[in-house]
MMTF fields as JSON, N, C-alpha, C and O atoms, coordinates in Angstrom:
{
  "mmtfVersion": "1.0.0",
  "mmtfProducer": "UNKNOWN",
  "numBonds": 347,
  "numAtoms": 348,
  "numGroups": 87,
  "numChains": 1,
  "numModels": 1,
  "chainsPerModel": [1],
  "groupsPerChain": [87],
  "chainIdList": ["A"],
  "bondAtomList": [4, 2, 8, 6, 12, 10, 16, 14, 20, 18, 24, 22, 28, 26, 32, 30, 36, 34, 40, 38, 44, 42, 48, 46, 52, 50, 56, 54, 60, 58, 64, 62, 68, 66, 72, 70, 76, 74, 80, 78, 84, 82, 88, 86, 92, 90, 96, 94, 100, 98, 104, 102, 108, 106, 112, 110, 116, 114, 120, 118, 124, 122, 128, 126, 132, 130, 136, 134, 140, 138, 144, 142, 148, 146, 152, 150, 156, 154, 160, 158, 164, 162, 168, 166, 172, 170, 176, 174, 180, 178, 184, 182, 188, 186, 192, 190, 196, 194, 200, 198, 204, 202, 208, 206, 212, 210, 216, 214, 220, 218, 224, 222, 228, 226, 232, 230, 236, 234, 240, 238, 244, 242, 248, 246, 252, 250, 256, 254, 260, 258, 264, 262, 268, 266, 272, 270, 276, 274, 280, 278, 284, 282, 288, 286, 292, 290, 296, 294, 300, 298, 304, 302, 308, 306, 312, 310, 316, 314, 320, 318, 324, 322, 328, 326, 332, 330, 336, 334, 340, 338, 344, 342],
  "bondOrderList": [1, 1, 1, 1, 1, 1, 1, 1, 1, 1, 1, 1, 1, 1, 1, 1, 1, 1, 1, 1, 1, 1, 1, 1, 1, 1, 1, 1, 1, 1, 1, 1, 1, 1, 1, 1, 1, 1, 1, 1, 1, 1, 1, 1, 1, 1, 1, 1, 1, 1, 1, 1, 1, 1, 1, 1, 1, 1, 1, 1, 1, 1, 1, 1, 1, 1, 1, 1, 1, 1, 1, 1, 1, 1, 1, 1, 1, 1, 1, 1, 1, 1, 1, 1, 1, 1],
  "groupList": [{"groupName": "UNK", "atomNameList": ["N", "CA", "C", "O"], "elementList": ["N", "C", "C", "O"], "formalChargeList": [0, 0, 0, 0], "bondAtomList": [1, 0, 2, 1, 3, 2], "bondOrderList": [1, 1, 2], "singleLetterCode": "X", "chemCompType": "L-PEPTIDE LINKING"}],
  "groupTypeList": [0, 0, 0, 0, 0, 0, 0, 0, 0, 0, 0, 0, 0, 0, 0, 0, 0, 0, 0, 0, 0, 0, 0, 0, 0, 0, 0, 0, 0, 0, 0, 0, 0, 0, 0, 0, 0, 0, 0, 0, 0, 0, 0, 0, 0, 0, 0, 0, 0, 0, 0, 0, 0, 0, 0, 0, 0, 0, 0, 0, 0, 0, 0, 0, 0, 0, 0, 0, 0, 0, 0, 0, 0, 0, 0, 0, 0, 0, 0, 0, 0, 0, 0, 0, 0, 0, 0],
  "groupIdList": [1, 2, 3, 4, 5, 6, 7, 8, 9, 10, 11, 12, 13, 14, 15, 16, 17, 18, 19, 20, 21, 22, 23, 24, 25, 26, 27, 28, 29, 30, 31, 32, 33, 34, 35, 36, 37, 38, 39, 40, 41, 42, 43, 44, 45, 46, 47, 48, 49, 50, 51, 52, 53, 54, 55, 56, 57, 58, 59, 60, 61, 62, 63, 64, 65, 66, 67, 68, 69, 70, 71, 72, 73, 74, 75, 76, 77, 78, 79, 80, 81, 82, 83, 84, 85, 86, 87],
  "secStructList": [7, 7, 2, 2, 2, 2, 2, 2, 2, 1, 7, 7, 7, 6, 6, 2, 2, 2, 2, 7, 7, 2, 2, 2, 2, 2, 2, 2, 2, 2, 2, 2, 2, 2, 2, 2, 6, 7, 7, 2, 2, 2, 2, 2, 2, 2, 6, 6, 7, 7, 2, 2, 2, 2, 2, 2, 2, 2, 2, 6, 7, 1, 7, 7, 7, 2, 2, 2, 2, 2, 2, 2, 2, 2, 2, 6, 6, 7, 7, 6, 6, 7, 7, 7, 7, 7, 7],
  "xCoordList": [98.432, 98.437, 98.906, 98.488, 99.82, 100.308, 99.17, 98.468, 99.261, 98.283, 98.066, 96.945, 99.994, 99.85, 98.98, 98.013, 99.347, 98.633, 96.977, 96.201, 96.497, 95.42, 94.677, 93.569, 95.603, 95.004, 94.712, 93.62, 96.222, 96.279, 94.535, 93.733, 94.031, 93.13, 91.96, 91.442, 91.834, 90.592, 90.455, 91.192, 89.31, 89.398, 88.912, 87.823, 89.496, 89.424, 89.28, 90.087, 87.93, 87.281, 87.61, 88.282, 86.885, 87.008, 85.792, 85.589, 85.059, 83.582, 83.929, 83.717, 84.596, 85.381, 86.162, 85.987, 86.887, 88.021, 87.453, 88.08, 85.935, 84.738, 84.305, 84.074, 84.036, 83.269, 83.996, 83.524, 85.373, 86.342, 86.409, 86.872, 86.243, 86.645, 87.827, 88.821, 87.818, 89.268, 90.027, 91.161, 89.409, 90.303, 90.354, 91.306, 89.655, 90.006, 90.797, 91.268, 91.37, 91.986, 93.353, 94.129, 93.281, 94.477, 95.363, 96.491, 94.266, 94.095, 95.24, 96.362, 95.029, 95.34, 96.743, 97.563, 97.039, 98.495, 99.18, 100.336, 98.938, 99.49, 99.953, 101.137, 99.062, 99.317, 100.591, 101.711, 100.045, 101.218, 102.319, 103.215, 102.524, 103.914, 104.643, 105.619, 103.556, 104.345, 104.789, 105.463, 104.265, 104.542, 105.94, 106.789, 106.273, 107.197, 108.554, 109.644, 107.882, 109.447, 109.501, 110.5, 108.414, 109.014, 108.459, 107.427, 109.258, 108.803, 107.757, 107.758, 106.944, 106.384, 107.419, 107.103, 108.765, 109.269, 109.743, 109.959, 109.821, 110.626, 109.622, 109.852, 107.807, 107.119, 106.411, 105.531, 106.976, 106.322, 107.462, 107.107, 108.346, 109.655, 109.432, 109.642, 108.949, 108.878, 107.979, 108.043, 106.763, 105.369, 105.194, 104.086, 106.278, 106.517, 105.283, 104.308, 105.564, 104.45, 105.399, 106.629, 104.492, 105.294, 105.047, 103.916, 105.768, 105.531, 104.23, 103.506, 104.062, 102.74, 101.521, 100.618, 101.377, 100.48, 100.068, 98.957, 101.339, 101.08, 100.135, 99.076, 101.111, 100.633, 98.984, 98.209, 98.533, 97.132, 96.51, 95.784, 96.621, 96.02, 95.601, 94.664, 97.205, 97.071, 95.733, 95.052, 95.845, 95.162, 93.492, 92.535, 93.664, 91.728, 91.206, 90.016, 92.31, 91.506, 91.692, 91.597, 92.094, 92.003, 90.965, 90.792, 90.411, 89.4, 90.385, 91.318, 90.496, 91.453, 91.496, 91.465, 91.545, 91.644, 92.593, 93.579, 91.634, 92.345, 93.428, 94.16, 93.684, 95.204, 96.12, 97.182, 96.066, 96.771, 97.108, 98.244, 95.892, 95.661, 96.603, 97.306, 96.349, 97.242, 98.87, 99.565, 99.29, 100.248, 100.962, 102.111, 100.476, 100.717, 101.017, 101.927, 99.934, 100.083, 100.911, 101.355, 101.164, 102.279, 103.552, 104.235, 103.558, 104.978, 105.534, 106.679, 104.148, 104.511, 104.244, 104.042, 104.293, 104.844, 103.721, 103.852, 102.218, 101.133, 101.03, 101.542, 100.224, 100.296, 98.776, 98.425, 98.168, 96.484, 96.145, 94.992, 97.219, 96.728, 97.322, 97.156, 97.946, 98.39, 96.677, 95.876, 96.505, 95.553, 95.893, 96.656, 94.934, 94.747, 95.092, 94.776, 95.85, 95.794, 94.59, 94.621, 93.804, 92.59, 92.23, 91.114, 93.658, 93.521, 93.841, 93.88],
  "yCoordList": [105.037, 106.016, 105.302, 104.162, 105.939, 104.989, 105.287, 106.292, 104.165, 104.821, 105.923, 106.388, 106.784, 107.901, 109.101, 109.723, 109.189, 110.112, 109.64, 110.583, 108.475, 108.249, 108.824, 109.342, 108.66, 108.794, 110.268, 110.774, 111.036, 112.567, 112.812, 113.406, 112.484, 112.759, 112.943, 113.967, 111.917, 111.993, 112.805, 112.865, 113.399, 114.437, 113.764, 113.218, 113.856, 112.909, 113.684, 114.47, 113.15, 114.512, 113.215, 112.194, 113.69, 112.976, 111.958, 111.271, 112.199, 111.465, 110.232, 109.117, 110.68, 109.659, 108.638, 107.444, 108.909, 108.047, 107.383, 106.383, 107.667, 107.249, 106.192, 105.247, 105.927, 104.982, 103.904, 102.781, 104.101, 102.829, 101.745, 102.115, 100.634, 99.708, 99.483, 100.078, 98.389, 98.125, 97.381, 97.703, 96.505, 95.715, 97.073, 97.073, 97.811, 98.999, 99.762, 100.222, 100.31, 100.823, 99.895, 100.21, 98.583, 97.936, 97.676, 97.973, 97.055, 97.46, 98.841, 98.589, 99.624, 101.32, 100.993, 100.826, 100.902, 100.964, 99.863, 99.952, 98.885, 97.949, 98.108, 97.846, 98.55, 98.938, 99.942, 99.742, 101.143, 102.071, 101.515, 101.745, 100.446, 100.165, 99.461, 99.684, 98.382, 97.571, 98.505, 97.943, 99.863, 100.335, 100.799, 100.624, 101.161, 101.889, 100.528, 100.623, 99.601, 98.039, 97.892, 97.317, 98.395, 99.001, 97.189, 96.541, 96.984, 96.017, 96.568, 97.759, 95.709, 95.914, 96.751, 97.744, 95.992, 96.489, 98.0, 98.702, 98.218, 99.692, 100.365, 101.156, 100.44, 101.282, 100.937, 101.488, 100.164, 100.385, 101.08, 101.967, 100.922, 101.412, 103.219, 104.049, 103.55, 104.807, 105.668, 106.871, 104.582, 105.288, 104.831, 104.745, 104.483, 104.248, 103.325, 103.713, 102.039, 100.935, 99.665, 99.707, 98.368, 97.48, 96.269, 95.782, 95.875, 95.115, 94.04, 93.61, 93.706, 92.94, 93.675, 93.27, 94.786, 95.774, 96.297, 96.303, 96.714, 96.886, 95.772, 95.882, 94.503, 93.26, 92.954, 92.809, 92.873, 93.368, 94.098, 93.655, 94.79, 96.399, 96.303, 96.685, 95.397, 95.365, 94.251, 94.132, 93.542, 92.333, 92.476, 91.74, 93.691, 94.335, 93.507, 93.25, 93.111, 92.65, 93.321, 92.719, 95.2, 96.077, 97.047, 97.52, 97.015, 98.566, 99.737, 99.681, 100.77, 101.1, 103.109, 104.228, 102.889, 104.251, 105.051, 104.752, 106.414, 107.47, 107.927, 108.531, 107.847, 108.208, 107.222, 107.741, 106.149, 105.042, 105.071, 104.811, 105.464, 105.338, 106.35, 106.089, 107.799, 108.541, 108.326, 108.46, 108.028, 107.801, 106.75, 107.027, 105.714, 104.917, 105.679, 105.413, 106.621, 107.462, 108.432, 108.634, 109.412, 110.268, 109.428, 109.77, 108.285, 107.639, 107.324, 107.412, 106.886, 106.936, 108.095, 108.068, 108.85, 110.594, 111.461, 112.508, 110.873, 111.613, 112.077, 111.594, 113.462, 114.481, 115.188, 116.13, 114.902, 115.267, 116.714, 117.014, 117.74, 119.156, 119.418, 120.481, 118.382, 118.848, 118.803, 117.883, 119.903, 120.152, 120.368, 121.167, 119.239, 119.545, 121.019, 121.973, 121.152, 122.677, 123.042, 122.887, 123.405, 123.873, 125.11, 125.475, 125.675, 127.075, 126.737, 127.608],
  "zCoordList": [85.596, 86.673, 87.938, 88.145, 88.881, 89.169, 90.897, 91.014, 92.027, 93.154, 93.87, 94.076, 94.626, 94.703, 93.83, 94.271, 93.017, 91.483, 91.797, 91.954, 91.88, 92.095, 92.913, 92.776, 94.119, 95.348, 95.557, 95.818, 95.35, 95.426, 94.466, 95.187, 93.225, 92.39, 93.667, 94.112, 93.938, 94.906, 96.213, 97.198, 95.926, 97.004, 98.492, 98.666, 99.06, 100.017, 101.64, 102.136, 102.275, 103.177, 104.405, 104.256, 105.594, 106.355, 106.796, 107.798, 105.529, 105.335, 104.939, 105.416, 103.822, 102.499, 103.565, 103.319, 104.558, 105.05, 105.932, 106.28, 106.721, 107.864, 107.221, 107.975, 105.706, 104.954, 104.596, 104.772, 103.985, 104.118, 104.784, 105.863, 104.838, 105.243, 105.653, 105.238, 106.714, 106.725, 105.582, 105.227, 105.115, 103.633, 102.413, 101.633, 102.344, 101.677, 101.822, 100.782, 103.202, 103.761, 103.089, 102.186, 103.972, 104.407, 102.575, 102.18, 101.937, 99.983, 99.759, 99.319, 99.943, 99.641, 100.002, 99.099, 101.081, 101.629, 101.369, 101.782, 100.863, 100.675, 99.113, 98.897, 97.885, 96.611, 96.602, 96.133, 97.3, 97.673, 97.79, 96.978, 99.098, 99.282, 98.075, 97.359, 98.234, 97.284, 95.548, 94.685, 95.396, 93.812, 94.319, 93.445, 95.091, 96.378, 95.772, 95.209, 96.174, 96.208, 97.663, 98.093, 98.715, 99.994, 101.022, 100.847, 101.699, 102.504, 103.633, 103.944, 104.173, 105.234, 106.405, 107.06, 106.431, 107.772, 107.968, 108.956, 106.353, 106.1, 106.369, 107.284, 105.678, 106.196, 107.788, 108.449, 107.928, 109.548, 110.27, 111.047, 110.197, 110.802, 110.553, 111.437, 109.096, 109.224, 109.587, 109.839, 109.581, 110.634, 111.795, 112.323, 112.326, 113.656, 114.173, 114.816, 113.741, 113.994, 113.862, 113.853, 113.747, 114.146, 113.15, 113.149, 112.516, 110.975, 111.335, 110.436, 112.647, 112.744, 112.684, 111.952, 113.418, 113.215, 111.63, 111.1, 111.102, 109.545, 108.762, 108.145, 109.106, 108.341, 108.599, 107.653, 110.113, 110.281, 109.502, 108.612, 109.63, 109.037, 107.141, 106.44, 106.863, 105.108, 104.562, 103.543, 105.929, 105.832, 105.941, 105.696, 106.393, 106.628, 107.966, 108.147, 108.917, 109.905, 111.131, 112.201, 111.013, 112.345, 111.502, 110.379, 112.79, 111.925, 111.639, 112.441, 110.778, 110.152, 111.305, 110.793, 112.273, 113.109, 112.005, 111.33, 112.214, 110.987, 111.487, 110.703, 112.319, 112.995, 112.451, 112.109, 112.288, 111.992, 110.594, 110.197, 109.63, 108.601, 107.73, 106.753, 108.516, 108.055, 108.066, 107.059, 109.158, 109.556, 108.643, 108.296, 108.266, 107.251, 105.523, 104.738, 105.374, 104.29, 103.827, 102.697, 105.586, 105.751, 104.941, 103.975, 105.7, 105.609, 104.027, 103.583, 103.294, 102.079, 101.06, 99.846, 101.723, 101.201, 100.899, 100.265, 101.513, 101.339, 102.131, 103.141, 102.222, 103.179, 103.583, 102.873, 104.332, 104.361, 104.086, 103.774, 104.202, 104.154, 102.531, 101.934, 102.038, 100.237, 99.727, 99.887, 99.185, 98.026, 96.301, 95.759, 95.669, 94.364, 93.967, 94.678, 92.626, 92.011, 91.122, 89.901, 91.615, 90.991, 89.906, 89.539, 89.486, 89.075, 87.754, 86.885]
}
């Protein structure tokens, strides 16, 4: 399964994203990219951040602000208002 597919699985509230850690966080996006082939610079470039900031962040040593977090996620093609098909 690859992490997207994973990730989409989990229902993911804004409780869920409060409890994360930052090395969890920084963990998540870093799997993503790298299943991606994607360098640091390409996804910072496309979530409009700055490959040191990213590299922080992957590293679990910024607290992981959900603004940031998303933004990182957006970029790699996740979308916070996509919902599971439940029917």
């Amino acid at each position: 399964m690859s992490y997207m597919a994973w990730f989409r699985a989990v229902d993911v509230t804004e409780a869920v994203l409060a409890r994360w850690d930052a090395e969890d966080s920084g963990r998540l996006v870093q799997l993503m990219r790298e299943e991606r082939g994607w360098t640091r610079t390409r996804l910072a470039h496309l979530a409009g951040t700055s490959h040191a900031e990213l590299a922080r962040f992957e590293m679990g040593r910024t607290v992981p602000a959900h603004p940031l977090l998303i933004r990182y996620l957006q970029a790699l093609g996740y979308h916070a208002n996509q919902q599971n098909d439940r029917h």
